[in-house]
N, C-alpha and C positions, 0 to 999 in steps of 0.2 A: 452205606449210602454214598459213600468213594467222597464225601466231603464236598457234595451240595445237595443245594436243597432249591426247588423250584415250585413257586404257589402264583397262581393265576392271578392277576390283579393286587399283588401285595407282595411283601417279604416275609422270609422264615428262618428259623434258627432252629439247629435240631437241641432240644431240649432232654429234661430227664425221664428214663422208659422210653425212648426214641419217638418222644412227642414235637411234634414242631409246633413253635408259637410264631405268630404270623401278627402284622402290622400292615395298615394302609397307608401308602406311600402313592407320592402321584405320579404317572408314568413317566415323566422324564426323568424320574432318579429311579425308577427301579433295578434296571441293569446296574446301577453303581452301587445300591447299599445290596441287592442282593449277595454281588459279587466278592463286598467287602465282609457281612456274615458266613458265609460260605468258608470265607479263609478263615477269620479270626472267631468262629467259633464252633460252626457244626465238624470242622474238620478234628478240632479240640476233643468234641467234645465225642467223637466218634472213639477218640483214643481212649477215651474213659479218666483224662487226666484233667479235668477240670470240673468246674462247679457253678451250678447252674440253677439260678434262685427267682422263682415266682413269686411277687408281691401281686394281692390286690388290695386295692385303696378301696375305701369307702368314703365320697368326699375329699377325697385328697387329700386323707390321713390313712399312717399306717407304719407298723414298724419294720425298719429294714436291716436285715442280720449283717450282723459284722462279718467280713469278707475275710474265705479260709485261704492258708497259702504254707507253705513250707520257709522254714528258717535259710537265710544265704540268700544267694542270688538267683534262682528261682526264679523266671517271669508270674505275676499275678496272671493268671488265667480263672479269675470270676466273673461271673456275666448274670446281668441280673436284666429282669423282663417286669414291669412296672403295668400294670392293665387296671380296671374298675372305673369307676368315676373321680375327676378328679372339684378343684376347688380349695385344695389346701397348699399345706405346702411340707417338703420332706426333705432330710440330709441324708448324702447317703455318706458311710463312716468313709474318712478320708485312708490315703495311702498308708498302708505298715509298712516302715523302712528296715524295722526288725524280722516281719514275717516274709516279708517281701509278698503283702498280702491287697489286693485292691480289686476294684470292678472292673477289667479293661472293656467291657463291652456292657451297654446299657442300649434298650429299646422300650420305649416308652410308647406306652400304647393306652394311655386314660381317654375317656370321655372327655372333652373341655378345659379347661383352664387347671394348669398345676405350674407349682412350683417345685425345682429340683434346684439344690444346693452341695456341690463336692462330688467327691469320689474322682477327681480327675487324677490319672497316670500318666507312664507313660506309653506311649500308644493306645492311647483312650479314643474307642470306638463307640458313640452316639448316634441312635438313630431315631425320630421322632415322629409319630403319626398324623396323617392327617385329618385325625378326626381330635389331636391335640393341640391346644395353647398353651406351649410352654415356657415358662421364663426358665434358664437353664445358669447355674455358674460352675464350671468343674473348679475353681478357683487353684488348681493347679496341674501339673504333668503337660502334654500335648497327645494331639490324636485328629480325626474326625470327626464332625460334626455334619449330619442328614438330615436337615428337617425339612421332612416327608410331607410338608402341606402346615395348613394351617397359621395363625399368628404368630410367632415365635419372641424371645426376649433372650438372643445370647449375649452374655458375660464373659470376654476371655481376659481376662485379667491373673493367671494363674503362673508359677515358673516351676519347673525342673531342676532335679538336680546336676543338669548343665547348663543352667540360665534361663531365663526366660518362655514359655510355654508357647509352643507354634502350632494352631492351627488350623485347619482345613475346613472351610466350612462349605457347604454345599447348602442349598433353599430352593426349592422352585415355586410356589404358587404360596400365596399368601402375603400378610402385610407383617414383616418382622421385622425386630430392631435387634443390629448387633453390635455390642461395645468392642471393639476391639483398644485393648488399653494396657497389652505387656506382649514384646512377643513379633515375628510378625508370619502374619497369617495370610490364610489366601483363602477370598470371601467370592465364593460365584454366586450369582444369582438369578434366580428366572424372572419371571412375569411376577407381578405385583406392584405395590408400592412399599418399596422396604427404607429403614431407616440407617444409615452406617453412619458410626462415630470414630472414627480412626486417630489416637491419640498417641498410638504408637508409632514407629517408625518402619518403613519396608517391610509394609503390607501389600496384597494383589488384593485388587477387587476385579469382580466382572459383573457388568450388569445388563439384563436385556429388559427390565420392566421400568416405571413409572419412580423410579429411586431415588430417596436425599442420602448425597454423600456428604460428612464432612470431613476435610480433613485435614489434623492441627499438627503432625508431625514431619517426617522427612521421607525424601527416596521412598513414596508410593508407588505404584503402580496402578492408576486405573485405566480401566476399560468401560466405554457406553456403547450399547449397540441403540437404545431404545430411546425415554424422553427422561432421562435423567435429571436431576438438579446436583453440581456439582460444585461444593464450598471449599474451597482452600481459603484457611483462615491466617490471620496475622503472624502466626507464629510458626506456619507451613516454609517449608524450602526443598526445592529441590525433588519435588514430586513432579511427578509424569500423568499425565491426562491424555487419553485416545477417546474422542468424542466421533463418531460415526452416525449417532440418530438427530432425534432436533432436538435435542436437552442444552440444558444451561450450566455453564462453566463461570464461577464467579471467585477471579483471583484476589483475596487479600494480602495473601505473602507475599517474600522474596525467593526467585531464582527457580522460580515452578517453571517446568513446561507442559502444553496445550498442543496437540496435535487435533484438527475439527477436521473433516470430511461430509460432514451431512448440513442440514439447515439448522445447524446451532447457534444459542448466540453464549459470547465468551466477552465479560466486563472482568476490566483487567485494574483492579485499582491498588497495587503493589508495585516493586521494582525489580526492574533487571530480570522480568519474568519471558520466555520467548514463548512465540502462540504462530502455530501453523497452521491456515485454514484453505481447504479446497473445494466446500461446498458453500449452498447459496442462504448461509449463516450473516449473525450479524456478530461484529467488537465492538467494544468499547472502551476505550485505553483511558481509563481516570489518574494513572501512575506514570510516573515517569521514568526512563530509562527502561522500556521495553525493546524488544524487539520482534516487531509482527512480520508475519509472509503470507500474502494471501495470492490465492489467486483466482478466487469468485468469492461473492457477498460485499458485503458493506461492512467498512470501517470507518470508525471516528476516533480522532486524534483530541481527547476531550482534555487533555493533560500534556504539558513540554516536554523534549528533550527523550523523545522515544523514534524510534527507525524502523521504517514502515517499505515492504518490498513490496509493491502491488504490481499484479501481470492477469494476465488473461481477461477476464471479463466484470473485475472487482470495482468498485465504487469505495473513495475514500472521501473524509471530511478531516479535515487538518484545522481547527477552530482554537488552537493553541501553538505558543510560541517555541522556537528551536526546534522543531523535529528535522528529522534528515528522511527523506521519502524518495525511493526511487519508484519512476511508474514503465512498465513497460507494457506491450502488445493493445489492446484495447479498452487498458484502466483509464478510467474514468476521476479527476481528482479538481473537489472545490477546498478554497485556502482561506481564512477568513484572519490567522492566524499573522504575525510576522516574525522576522529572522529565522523563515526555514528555511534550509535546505534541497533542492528538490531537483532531480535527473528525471524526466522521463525520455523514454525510448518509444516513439508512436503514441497514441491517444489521445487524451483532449486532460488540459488542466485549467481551472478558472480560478484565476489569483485576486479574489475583491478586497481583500487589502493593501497590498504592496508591499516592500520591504521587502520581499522575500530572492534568494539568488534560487536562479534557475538556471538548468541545464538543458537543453532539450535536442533528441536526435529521430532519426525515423520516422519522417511524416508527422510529428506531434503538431496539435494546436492547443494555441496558448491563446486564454482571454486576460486581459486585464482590464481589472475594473475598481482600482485602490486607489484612494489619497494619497498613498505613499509610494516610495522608492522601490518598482523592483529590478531585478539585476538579472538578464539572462544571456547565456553562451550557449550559441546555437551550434549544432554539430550537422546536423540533420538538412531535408528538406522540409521545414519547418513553418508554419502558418502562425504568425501570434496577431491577434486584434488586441487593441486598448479601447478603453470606454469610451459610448457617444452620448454621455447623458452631464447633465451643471452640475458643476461643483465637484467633479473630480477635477485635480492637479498631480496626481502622481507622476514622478517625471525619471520614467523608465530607461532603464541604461540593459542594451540588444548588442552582443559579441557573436558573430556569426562567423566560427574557427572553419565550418566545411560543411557542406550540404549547400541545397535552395532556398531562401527562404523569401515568405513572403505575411512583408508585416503592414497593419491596418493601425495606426495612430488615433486615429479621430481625435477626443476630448484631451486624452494625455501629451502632457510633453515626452519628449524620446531622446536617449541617445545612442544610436546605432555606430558599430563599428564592423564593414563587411569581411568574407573570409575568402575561403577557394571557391567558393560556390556562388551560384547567381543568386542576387536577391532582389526583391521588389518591394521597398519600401513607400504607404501611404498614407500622408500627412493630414490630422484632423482641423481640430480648433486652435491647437497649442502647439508650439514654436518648438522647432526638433534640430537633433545634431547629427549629422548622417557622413559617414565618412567610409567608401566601400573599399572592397580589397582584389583580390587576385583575380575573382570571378566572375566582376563585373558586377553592375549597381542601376535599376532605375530608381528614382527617387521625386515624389514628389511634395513638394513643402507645402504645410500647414497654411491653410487659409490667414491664421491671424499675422504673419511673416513674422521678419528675426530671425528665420532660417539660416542653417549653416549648412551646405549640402556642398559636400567632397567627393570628387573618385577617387579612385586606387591606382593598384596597377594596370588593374582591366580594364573593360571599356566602362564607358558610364552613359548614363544617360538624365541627367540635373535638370528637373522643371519648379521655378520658383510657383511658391503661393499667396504671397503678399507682399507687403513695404517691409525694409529694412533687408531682404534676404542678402547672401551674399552663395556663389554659386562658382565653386571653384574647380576645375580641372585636375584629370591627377597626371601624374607624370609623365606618362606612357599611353598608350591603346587610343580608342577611338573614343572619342569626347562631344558629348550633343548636350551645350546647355542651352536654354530656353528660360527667357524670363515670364513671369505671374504679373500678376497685378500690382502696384506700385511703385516706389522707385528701387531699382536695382543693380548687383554687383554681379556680373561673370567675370571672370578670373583665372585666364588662363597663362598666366605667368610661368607655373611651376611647369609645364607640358612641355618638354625636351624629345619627344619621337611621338609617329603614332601622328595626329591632327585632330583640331577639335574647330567643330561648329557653333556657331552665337547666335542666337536668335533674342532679338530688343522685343521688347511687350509692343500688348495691340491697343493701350489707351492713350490719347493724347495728350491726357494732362497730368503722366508721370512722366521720372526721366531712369535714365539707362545708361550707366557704365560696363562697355565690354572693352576687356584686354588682352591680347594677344599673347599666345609665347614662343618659344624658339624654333617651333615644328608650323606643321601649316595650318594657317589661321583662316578659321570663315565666317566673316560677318553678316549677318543679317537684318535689316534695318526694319523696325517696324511702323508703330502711329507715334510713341514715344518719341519725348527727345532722345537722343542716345548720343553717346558720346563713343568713339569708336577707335583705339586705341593699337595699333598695329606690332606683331613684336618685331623688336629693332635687330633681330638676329634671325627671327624667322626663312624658313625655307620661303613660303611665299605668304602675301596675305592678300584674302579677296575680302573685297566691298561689296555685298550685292544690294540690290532698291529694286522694287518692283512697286504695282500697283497697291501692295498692301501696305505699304508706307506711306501711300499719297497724303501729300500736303505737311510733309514732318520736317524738323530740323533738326538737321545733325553734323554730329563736329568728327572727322576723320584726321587722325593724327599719325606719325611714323608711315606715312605714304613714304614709299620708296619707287620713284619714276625706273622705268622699263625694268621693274621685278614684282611690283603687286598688281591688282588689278579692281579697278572697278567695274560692277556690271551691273546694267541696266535689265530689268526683264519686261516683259509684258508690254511691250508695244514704247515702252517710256522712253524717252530720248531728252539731249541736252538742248533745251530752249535758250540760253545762256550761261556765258561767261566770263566771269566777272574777276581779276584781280586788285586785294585791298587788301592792305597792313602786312605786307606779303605772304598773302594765303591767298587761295582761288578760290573762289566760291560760285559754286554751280547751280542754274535753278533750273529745273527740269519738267518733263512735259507736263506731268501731274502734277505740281505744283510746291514737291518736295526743295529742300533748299540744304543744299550740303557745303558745308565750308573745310576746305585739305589743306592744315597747318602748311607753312614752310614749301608749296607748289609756286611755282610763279611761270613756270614754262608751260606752254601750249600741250595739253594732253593729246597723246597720238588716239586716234578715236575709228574703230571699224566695226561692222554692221556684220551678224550673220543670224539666219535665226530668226528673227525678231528681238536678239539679245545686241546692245550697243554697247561696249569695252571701250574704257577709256584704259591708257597706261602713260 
């Protein structure tokens, strides 16, 4: 028969009188157990050097002969074939280390429910029917295990006389449970819903059906293609999880890892455990000191002090304190939590608590919406809004190192610091600190005033928002500050190159300090008092008054005769001239009134334009 044997819809072993006995098995294992009889016994048994024993059970009772074998080292070659009804339960005699005598091959072929206890060797080959329910223990050697269908109940708890017993279990269709508990084995399985107990250490599992894993040892190996349930328990480390279907992954150890692909969800409530997910799955981090990568699904930071890499199109929730979170491409991340950490690169993050430092680059936006402090360094071209609703006071501190950025204040206080890159900051309810940098700055203050708004080096653009502000120039570049509503400070003292323009408010009954600095000075007079302050070193400084000032008074100071200039616009001209206390004081067409410290000689005055220059 050249050492196989081939039966239609089942397996075969060639038997004694070249009888083959045959077992139903379910297609997806028949190429594997046939192939494995084939070797380890019809090839045997062709030689005529082995022995080959028929039991039938009645009820699942019945006696099973002691296994023949030769003295020394002699492989056991017994194979015994188990058939009838089953219902009971049977031992088969364990291994002769004397005869060197044992079952290496068993095929079980009963009706129904049996129990099989021993005879494991080594290289013990097991094959089980699918028209049986076996509960099975070799309780020692190593080998293969087939069960060909049906319910099954393996036991591998057995060891060898080189340690511990390893092995091989194969299942497909049915709902079986296998202890694996000495040893480490490798457990595939098909469609069902099976049970695995892994208590030992560096076992494989694979599973494609409806499966509860659990598993209490080390250095697993699993595998899910299907909708597994997968327990790493308190006392697990260092196991490996590949999840692919939509099953569930539930960390209570230390130091496991989680590899997800499919719509699974993985609760992580151990430590220092790492979890990798790519499909549109959900986490759950109840532990701390994890470390997740996602880059679709939805995670929650339900526990501190874990680091979270989210990218592509993942959704995160950070509702706990100290995590370190980077977000990149189009993650999505709400913070409820404080003192985290947080870098993103592009996407949108909403921080409703505060507290937290942030990083942000690549077109991110940031909401803020906290009672408390958060802290962020911009890189990026960047969008951050703060809240517009009572009773938030978080009072946010914005470090803009490079990129664009453009921030929205509203209800929060702020304190901004700009960088290389242009930004546009927009002032809410609550009084801000704005101080830009290389790349230039508009800024506009807070309605409730007390603003502090500073250029840089670059140019700037300063528009106050209420009483108290103070509106200062930066050193260098082009300078446009503008006063708001109440009374107010422009400030351009510090401006040494570059020129900055002043503009006093449009209400009558504030007043306005503007001051000049060492580059060229341009004032602008509004309805405001103003008081107008010239620099005493400046290249040149202009006065302007037009009709939008009519009927204002104001006080010009460091007038310096044939080098600054005052200008009249819009039709407006000098009605009189008046010197007192030695100052000159001008009243003009519209009915403004300007008084020029320390003037007392006759202003030279010419007409071009419709504009009239006095110097």
């Amino acid at each position: 028969m050249s050492g196989a044997v081939t039966v239609d819809g089942s397996v075969g072993a060639l038997g004694p009188n070249s009888t083959i006995y045959t077992i139903n098995v379910t297609p997806s294992l028949q190429a594997t157990a046939q192939n494995m009889l084939d070797k380890g016994v019809t090839s045997r048994m062709e030689t005529q050097t082995s022995y080959f024993d028929v039991v039938t059970l009645a009820g699942g009772a019945g006696s099973i002969p002691a296994p023949q074998g030769t003295t020394g080292l002699v492989p056991p070659t017994n194979f015994l074939f188990l058939t009838g009804t089953g219902g009971g339960a049977v031992t088969i005699p364990a291994y002769n280390n004397n005869t060197s005598a044992g079952f290496q091959a068993l095929m079980i072929n009963e009706v129904g429910n049996e129990t099989v206890t021993g005879g494991g060797i080594l290289g013990n080959m097991v094959v089980t029917s699918a028209q049986s329910n076996v509960t099975y223990d070799p309780q020692a050697g190593y080998g293969t295990i087939i069960g060909g269908g049906g319910n099954n109940d393996f036991t591998l708890d057995g060891t060898s006389p080189f340690g511990p017993g390893n092995y091989t279990v194969l299942s497909s269709t049915g709902n079986s449970t296998i202890n694996a508990n000495i040893g480490q084995d490798v457990i595939s399985l098909g469609t069902g819903a099976n049970l695995i107990n892994l208590t030992s250490s560096t076992n494989q599992v694979t599973s494609t059906g409806d499966d509860t894993i659990h598993a209490s040892g080390a250095k697993d190996f699993i595998t899910a293609t299907g909708t597994a349930l997968i327990g790493l328990t308190t006392t697990s480390q260092q196991n490996t999880v590949s999840i692919t279907g939509a099953g569930n992954v539930v960390m209570n150890g230390n130091y496991n890892s989680v590899i997800g692909s499919g719509a699974s969800t993985e609760i992580i409530n151990g430590q220092h455990n790492a979890l990798t997910v790519s499909g549109a799955g959900t986490v759950a981090a109840g532990g701390s000191a994890n470390t997740i990568t996602a880059s679709a699904g939805v995670v929650g930071l339900n526990a501190g002090a874990n680091r979270l890499n989210a990218s592509g199109n993942s959704v995160y929730y950070a509702e706990s304190n100290g995590n370190t979170v980077s977000g990149s491409g189009s993650a999505f991340g709400l913070v409820d939590g404080t003192g985290n950490i947080i870098s993103i690169s592009g996407g949108a993050l909403f921080d409703r608590s505060g507290a937290n430092s942030i990083t942000a680059s690549g077109n991110a936006n940031i909401f803020l919406a906290g009672n408390q402090a958060a802290v962020i360094n911009s890189t990026g071209d960047d969008t951050v809004s703060a809240p517009n609703q009572a009773g938030v006071l978080g009072a946010n501190t914005i470090t803009a190192s490079a990129g664009n950025d453009l921030v929205f204040a509203q209800s929060s206080s702020l304190v901004f610091v700009g960088g290389t890159g242009s930004s546009i900051i927009v002032g809410g309810s609550a009084a801000m600190t704005v101080t830009g940098g290389s790349g230039g700055i508009l800024a506009v203050g807070a309605s409730s005033g007390g603003n502090l708004l500073a250029g840089g080096s670059g140019s700037a653009t300063l528009i106050g928002g209420g009483a108290g502000d103070v509106l200062k120039a930066g050193a260098s570049g082009i300078n446009f500050l503008a006063a708001g509503a109440g009374n107010e400070t422009l400030d351009a003292s510090l401006n040494t190159s570059g020129a900055v323009a002043m503009s006093a408010g449009g209400d009558a009954t504030t007043s306005d300090v503007l001051i000049g600095g060492s580059a060229t000075n341009l004032f602008s007079a509004g309805q405001a008092t103003a008081t107008l302050t010239g620099g005493t070193a400046a290249a040149q400084n202009l006065f302007n008054f037009s009709a939008a000032s009519a009927n204002g008074t104001d006080l010009v100071q460091n007038f310096r005769s044939g080098t600054d200039k005052i200008n009249l616009y819009d039709g407006v001209t000098v009605a009189n001239t008046a010197v007192t206390g030695g100052n000159s004081v001008l009243t003009l067409s519209d009915g403004t009134n300007i008084t020029v410290t320390g003037i007392t000689t006759t202003f030279t005055t010419t007409s071009s334009g419709g504009v009239t220059t006095l110097t």
